[in-house]
C-alpha positions as CSV (number, residue, x, y, z in Angstrom):
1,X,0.0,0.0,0.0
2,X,2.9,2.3,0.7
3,X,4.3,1.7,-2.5
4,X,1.2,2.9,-4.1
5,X,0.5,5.7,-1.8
6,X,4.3,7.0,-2.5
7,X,3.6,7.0,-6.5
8,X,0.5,8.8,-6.2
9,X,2.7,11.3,-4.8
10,X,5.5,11.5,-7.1
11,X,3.1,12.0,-9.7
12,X,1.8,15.6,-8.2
13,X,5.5,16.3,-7.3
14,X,6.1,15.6,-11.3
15,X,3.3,17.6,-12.0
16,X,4.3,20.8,-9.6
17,X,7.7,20.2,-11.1
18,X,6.0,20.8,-14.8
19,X,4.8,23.6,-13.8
20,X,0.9,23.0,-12.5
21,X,-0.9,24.7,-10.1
22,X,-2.4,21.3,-8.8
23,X,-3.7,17.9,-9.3
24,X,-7.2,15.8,-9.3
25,X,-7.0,12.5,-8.0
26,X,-9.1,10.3,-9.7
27,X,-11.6,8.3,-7.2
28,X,-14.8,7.6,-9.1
29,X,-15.9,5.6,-11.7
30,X,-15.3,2.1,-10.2
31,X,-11.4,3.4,-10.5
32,X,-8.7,2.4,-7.6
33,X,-9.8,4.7,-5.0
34,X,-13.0,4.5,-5.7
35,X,-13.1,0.8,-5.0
36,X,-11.5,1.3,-1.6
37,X,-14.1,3.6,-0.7
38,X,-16.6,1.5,-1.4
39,X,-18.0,-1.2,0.7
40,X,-19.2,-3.1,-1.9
41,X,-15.8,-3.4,-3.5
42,X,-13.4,-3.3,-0.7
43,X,-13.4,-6.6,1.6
44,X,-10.8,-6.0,3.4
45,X,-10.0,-6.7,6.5
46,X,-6.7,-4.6,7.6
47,X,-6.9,-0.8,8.2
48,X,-7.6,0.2,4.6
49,X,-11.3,-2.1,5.1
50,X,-14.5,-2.3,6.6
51,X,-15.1,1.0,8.7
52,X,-16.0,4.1,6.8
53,X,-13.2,6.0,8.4
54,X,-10.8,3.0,7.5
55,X,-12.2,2.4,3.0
56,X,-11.2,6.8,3.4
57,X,-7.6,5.7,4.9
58,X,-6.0,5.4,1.3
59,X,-7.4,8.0,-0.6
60,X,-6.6,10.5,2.9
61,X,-2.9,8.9,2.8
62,X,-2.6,9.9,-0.8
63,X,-4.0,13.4,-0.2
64,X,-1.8,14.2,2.9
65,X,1.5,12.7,1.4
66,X,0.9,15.3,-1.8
67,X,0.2,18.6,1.1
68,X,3.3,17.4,2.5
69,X,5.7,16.8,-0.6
70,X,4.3,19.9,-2.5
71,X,2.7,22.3,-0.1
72,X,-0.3,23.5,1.2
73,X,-0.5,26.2,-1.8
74,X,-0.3,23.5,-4.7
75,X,-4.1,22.4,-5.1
76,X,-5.5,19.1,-4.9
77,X,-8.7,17.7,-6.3
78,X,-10.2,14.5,-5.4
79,X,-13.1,13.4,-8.0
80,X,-15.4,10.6,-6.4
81,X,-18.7,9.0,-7.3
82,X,-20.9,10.4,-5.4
83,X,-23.7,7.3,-6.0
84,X,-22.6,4.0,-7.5
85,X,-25.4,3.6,-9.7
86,X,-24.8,-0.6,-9.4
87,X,-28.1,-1.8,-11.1
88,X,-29.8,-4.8,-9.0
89,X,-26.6,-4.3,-5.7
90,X,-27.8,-1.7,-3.8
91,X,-26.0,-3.2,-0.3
92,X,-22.5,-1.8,0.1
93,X,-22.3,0.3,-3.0
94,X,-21.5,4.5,-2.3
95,X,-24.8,5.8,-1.8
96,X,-26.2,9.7,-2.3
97,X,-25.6,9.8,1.6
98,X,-22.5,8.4,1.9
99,X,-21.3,10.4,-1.0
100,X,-22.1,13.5,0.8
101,X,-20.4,12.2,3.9
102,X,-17.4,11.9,2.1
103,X,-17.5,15.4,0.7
104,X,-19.3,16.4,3.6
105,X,-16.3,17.4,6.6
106,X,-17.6,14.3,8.0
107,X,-14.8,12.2,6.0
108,X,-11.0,12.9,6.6
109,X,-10.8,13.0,2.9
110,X,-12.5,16.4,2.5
111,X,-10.8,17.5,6.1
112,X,-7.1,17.0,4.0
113,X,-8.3,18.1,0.7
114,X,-9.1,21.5,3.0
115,X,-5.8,22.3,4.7
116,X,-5.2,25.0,2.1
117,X,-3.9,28.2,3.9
118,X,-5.0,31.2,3.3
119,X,-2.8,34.0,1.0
């Protein structure tokens, strides 16, 4: 998991290198960090599974690691599925409420997304 965390972050180091102001972090559409956020998807059982707080811990790891390698002025985006519109599995899948937890303050993921300062 580290490994993965750690190339999500060279990536926004590559891009602030290039020259961007910031970087979206792709999290919807059934894509990796999508499927850790969702219930449905994720089984596991470590601290990256089950809890709400824990299915957040990768995505949160990703967002924190780019704040701290590129600074809190460099912005980062984080694009999620609000609903996973799974026809027929309904249990598990990201629903509207759950959606808006993420995006809400409830989730750590919007709470890191957030630690912009001010200019």
């Amino acid at each position: 998991m580290e490994e993965l965390v750690q190339a999500f972050i060279r990536g926004a180091k590559i891009c602030q290198d290039a020259g961007f102001d910031g970087v979206e972090v792709h999290g919807a559409h059934g894509y990796l960090l999508g499927q850790f956020m969702s219930e449905y998807y994720n089984k596991r059982t470590d601290k990256y599974g089950g809890s709400f707080e824990n299915r957040m811990r990768f995505t949160t790891e990703i967002i924190e690691g780019i704040r701290k390698t590129c600074g809190n002025q460099f912005a980062v985006l984080v694009r999620i599925s609000a609903e996973e519109y799974l026809s027929g599995f309904q249990e598990g899948t990201i629903t509207l409420e759950e959606g808006v937890k993420i995006d809400s303050g409830d989730g750590s993921c919007r709470r890191a997304c957030h630690r912009r300062q001010r200019l």
